[in-house]
Each structure stands twice: as C-alpha cells, then as structure tokens.
N, C-alpha and C positions, 0 to 999 in steps of 0.2 A: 378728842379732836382729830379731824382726820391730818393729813400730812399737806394736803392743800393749807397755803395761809395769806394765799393771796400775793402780789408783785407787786405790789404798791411802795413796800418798803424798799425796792431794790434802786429807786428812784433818788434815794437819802446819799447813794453813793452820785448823785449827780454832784450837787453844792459841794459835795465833798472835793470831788474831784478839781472843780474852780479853786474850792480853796489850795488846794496845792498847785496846780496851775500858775494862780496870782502871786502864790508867793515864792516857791523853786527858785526860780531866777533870782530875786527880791535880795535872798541871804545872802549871798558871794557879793552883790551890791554893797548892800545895808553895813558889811564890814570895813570894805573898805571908805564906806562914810563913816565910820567909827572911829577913823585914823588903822584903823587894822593894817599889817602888810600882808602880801598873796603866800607864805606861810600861816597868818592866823588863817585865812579863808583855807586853804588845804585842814589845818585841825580842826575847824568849827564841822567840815563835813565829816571829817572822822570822827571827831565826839559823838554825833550824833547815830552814828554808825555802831561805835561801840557799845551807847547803848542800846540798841534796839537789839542786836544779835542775842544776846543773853535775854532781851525782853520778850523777844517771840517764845522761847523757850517758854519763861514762868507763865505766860499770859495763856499758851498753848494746853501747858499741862492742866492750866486752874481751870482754863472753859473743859478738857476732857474729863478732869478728876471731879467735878462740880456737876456734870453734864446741863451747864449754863450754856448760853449762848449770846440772849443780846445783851445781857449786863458787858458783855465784852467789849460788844460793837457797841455799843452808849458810851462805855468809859474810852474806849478809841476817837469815836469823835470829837466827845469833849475837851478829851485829852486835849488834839489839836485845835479848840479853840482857845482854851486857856493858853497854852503852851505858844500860839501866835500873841495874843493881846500880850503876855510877858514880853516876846520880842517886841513889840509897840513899846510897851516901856522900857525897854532896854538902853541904857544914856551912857554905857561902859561898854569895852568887850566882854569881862568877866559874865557881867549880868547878860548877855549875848549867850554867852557862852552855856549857862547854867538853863537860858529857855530852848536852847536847842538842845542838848541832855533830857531835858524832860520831854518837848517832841518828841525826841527818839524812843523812849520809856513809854509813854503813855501813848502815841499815838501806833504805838505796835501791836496796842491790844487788840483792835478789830483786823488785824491782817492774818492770822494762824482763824478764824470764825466764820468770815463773810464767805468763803466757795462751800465750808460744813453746814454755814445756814443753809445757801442756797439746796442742797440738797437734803437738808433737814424738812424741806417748805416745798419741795416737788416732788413730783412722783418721777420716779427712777429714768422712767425713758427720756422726758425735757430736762435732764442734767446738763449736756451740751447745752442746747437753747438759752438756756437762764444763765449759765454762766457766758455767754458769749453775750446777752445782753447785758449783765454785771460791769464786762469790758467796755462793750460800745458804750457805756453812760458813762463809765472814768474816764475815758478816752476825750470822746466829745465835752465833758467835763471839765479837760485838763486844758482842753482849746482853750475854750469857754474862758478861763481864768486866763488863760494867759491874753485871750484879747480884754477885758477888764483889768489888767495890768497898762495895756500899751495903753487903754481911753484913759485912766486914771493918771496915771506919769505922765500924760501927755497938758491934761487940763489941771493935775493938781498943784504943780509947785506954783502955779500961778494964780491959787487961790490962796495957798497954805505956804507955800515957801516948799522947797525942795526934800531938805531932810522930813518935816512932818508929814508929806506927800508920801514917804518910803511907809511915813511913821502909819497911816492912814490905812494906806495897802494891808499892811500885818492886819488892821482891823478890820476890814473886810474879809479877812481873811479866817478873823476869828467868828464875825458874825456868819459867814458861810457854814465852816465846821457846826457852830450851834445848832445852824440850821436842820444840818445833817442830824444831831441828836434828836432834835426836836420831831422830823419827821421818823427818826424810827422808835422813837417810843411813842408815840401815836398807831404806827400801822404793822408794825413787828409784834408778834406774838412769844412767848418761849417755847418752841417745839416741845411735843411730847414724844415725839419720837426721834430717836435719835440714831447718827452713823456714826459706825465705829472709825476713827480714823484712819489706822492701820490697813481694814479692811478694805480703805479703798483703792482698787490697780490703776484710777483713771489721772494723767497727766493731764495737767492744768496748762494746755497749749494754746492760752487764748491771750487777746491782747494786755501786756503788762507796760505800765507807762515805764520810761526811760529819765531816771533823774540824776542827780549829782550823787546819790547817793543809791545805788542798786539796790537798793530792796525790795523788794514788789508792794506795793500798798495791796495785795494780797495774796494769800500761800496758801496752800494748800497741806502742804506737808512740812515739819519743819524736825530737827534734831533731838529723836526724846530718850535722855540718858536712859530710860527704861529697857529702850530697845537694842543695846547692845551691847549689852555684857555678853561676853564669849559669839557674838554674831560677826566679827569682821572677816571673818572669811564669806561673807554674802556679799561682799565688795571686791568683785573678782578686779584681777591686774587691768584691764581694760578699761573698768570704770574706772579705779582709782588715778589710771595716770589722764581719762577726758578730765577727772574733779582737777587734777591739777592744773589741766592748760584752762580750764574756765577760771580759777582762778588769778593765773595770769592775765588771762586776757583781759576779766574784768578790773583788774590791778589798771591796765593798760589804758583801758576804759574811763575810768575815774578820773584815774591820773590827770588825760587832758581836760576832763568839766571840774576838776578841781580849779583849774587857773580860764576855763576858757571865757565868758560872758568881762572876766576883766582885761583879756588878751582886747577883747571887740573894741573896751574902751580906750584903754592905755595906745592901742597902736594904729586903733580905726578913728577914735572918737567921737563912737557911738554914746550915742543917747542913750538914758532908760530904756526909753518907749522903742528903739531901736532894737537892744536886746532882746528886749521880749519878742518882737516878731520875730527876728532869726530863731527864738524856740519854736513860736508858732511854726515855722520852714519844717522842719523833724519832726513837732508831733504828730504833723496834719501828714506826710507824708507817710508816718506808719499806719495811723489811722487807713488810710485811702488805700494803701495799697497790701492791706494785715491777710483779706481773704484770697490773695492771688497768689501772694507769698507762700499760703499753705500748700498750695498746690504746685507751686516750683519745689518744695524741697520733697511734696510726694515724688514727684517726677525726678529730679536729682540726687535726692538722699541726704539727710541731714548730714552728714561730716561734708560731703561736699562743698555742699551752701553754706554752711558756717565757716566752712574755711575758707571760701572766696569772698562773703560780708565780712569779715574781720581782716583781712588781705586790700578789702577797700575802703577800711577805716585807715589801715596804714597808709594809702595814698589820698586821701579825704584832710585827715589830720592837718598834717605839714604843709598842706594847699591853703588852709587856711592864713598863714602866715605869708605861703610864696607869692600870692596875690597882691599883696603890698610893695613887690616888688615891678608889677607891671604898671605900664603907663595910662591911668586909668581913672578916669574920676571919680569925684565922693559916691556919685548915686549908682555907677556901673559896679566897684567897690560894694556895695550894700546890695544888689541883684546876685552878684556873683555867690557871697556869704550865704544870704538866701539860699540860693541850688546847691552850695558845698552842705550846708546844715540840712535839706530838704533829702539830699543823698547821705548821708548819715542816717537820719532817720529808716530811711529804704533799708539800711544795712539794720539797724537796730530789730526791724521786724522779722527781717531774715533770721537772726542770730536766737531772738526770744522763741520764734517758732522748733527753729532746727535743735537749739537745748535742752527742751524741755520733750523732745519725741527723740532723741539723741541717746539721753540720762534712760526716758524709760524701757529702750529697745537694749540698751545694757545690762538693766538690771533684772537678777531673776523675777519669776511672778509675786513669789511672798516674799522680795526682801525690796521692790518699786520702793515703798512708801518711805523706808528706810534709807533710799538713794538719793529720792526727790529732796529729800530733806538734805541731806547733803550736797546737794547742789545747790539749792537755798543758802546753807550757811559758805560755800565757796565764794558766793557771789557777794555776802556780807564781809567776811573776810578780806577780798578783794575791794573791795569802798571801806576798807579801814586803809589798808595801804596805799591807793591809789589815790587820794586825794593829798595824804601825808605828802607821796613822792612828790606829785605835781604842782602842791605849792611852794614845798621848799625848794625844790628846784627852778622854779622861775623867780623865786623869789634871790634867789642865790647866784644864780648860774644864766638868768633871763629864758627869756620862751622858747628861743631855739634851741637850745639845750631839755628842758624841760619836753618839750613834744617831742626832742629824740629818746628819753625813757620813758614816755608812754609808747610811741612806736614801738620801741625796743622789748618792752611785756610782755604789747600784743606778737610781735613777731615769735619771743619763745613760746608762746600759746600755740600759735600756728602750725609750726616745728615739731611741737609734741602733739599735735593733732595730727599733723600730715603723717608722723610716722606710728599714731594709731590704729593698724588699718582694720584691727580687730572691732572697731568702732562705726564703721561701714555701716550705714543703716538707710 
C-alpha cells in the first residue's frame, strides 16, 4: 500500500473536537451542581491530569512497540465517549470523580498517534499542510461545541429541567466522540509504513486548543523512559531552566481556569449559556488570529513574545475581577468579560506558538524529540498543580487571593524567562 491513505479520516477529529468543546466548560459547572466546593473542582481537574501524564507514556510506547496506529486513535475516541456518558451518570462526586480518571486514561490514547498518523498517511513534503489542517478542524471543532453548549443550556433546562440539561450535554458529548470512532474505523486504514518517532526533528507549532487542563489533545513527542538513561546532559542549562519557567507559568495558567467559568458565576451571575460564550471569546480569538501570530514571533523571537503574552495574562487575569468594581451594567459587564477572555485567547496563541519553536531552537538536533517531550510533560505537570492551587485557594482564601497565586506563578515564569537570555530565539 502506498503511504497515500487518503484525508478523509482527518475529518473524525472534527466531532471530536465539538465533543470537548461541549463539554470543557460543562465539568467545573457539573461539580459544583454536585454540591462540590471550588477545591473539589480544582482536584477533579488535576485527577484527570494525573492521569493522562503517565497515560501518554503507556499509550505512546504500545502504538511504537506494536507499530499500531489507529487501534489507538479508536480506543481514544471511544475512550471519551464512554468516559462522558459515565459523567451523564454521574449522581455523586466520587462517581464524577472516577469518570474524569478514566477520560484522562483513555482519552490520552489518540494524542501521542494522530500528528505519527498524519505523517504515516502523507507523503513527507504535505506534513506541515495536513497537520495545520488536523488543527483547523480541532480548532473549528472546539467552537463548534462550544456554541452546541450555549443552544443546548439555553433551550434545555426548559425542556428537561436544569441538572438533566448538564446531564444531556455529557451525552452529546458522548454520541460526538462515538461519532469520531465510527468515522475512523470506516476511512482509516493501518499504515504500512511507518515513522520512527525519535527521528523526527519537526516541532508541532500548530494550533493546540487551550483547556483547564493543558494537555494537547495532540503531541507529538512525549517522555519515553527508553530515551534517557545516561542522556541528561542533551538538556543543556538553558533548556532546563525555559522547562522550568514553562512549568511555572503553566502552574500559573491553570491555576486561574481551575476556579474561573465559577468566578463568572458566583460574582457575575452568569448563566451556563453565558459561560460558554466567554470560551467562545478565547477560542475564536486564537483560532483567527494562530496564522499572524506566527509571524510576529518570526519577527520578534519567541522569548520575546512569550514573555510579553504571559506578562498579559498577568494584567488580563486580575481585570477579570477589577471589572466588578466599575459602575457598569449586567450587559456592558458581559461585553467587557468577552474582550478580557477574547485577549486571553490572543495571548494563548502567542505563547503555544513561541513554546513550541522556543523548546526546539534549544534543543540539540538529535536530542529535539527528547526535549519536545519534555516540554509536554512540564506542561502536564503544571495542570496537576495549577488547578490544585486555584481551587483551594479560592476556595479557602476567595478569588482575590487565588488570582494573586496564579499571577504570582506566572510572574516567576517570566523572571526566569527574562533572565534566560541564552533562550533568545
């Protein structure tokens, strides 16, 4: 079989993409309809965090050592429809608790697979192309879901009652993912040929959605215990101390979408269907504006622009709250949220581009794959802590408090960026 396999299946990460869309917001909701407090919602993101970190790993090694491919991406998708219909029935935290572990578990199987397919299924020169359309279908996907969020919230507690409205969503959510199966075991073939992963030096600088929980619903490279016995000196002092302020910042990061979509409620009170838009505000803003961004940080240099994007989360953040203190009505209040979250987003593109060409202008040429991976798990590592921090802290301490140690993360991130200058790219 030749290495052509046709793009048909690349279309399966659409529904997909809806399905996280629809639901992302949903969970930090769904809890505190549980009776949950804004520490269970900080842990339910970090359970699910911890598992997926260790999961990309096994899921990683089995598609390499197996040289399988879509059993991965099948059992990734499924994963996440089951793994949603459980949160449908979810009537406890515990039982909450245990659907979002398995999410994290299973639906991490197609994220170390989908950029190896895509170049498993092309020929070498449209690798770029096909992964930059991978993105714009997640992307556009992730809208997608989240306006089927606000139409659904909007018309369903008044068919169904409110809680089975949340309850409803998860099932959509589940029958999307299916969907996503169903379409790639129809038009997905198993490559016969196959890329070594190691071997590849190319950084995955394409659009990565932005969730509560930073993992990429796709990687490329991820941490494989194979690769480093007696290799840590290929982590020269320059990268190790960027992995550190990434993980900061992504700490930083977290921290405040640990508590935020309940912040809108508790002190805006915002609607469901409310929330979901203020996502739409960010995602649609990185979407729009992913390909101009690359080219500001050609033109400035990724440390640059990652330290001014993450320098304007630190004044984005806190705006969110200061806002409530100006004299302002409910609807100007909800315009304003809008552009604070819409500029958020702005920064989020900035920061995924500048990282990901940042990590691999650092790293040597045969030890990239090895770094990228590490950057990967900084970023997981970081949505274990960062959700912890931000919800026991608001939960404890209230939101002002809470957004000053997510600012406070990102600020040591910065600090150790700025005085990276070995890092200059």
């Amino acid at each position: 079989m030749s290495r052509a396999n046709g793009s048909r299946w690349f279309y399966s990460y659409l529904p997909h993409g809806m399905a996280g869309g629809a639901t992302s917001p949903l969970i930090p909701l769904f809890v505190v309809a549980l009776q949950g407090s804004l520490a269970d919602v900080g842990i339910m993101a970090a359970a699910t965090s911890i598992a997926s970190v260790p999961a990309f790993v096994l899921w990683g090694w089995l598609s390499d050592r197996m040289k399988k491919r879509k059993v991965f991406l099948l059992l990734g998708f499924l994963g996440v429809a089951v793994s949603f219909l459980a949160m449908a029935l979810s009537f406890d935290l515990p039982q909450f608790y245990l659907a979002n572990l398995l999410i994290g578990f299973l639906g991490a199987a197609s994220a170390p697979v989908g950029a190896v397919l895509v170049m498993e299924t092309t020929e070498r020169e449209r690798w770029p192309d096909r992964l930059a359309l991978l993105s714009q279908l997640t992307g556009v996907g992730w809208i997608a879901g989240l306006s089927v969020g606000v139409v659904w919230l909007t018309i369903g507690p008044a068919l169904v009652g409110g809680l089975s409205a949340m309850r409803g969503l998860f099932v959509i959510g589940a029958a999307l993912g299916l969907a996503s199966g169903l379409l790639v075991g129809a038009w997905l073939k198993e490559p016969t040929e196959h890329v070594e992963r190691r071997s590849i030096h190319l950084a995955d600088v394409h659009l990565h959605v932005e969730r509560v929980k930073f993992l990429p619903m796709r990687m490329l490279h991820f941490i494989d215990p194979r690769n480093h016995r007696g290799k840590g000196a290929r982590l020269s002092k320059p990268l190790r101390l960027y992995l550190l302020s990434v993980f900061l910042l992504f700490s930083g990061f977290t921290a405040f979408y640990g508590f935020f979509p309940i912040l809108l409620q508790q002190v805006y009170g915002f609607s469901n269907p409310e929330v979901f838009a203020v996502y739409i505000a960010s995602q649609a803003a990185s979407v729009a504006t992913y390909l101009r961004v690359g080219n500001w940080v050609r033109a400035r240099g990724s440390r640059r622009t990652q330290l001014y994007a993450s320098l304007g989360r630190t004044v984005l953040f806190p705006s969110f709250l200061l806002l409530g203190f100006l004299p302002l009505s409910g609807e100007a209040i909800l315009v304003g949220i809008l552009l604070l979250h819409a500029g958020v987003g702005l920064c989020w593109a900035i920061i995924n581009v500048s990282g990901s060409t940042l990590v691999s202008h650092l790293a040597p040429e045969d030890g990239r794959a090895e770094a990228l991976g590490a950057y990967n798990a900084m970023q997981g590592f970081g949505s274990i802590l960062g959700p912890l921090l931000g919800g026991f802290a608001a939960e404890f301490y209230g939101y002002g408090p809470a957004i000053g140690a997510s600012v406070g993360f990102i600020l040591a991130g910065v600090i150790l960026l700025a005085a990276n200058r070995a890092a200059e790219a």
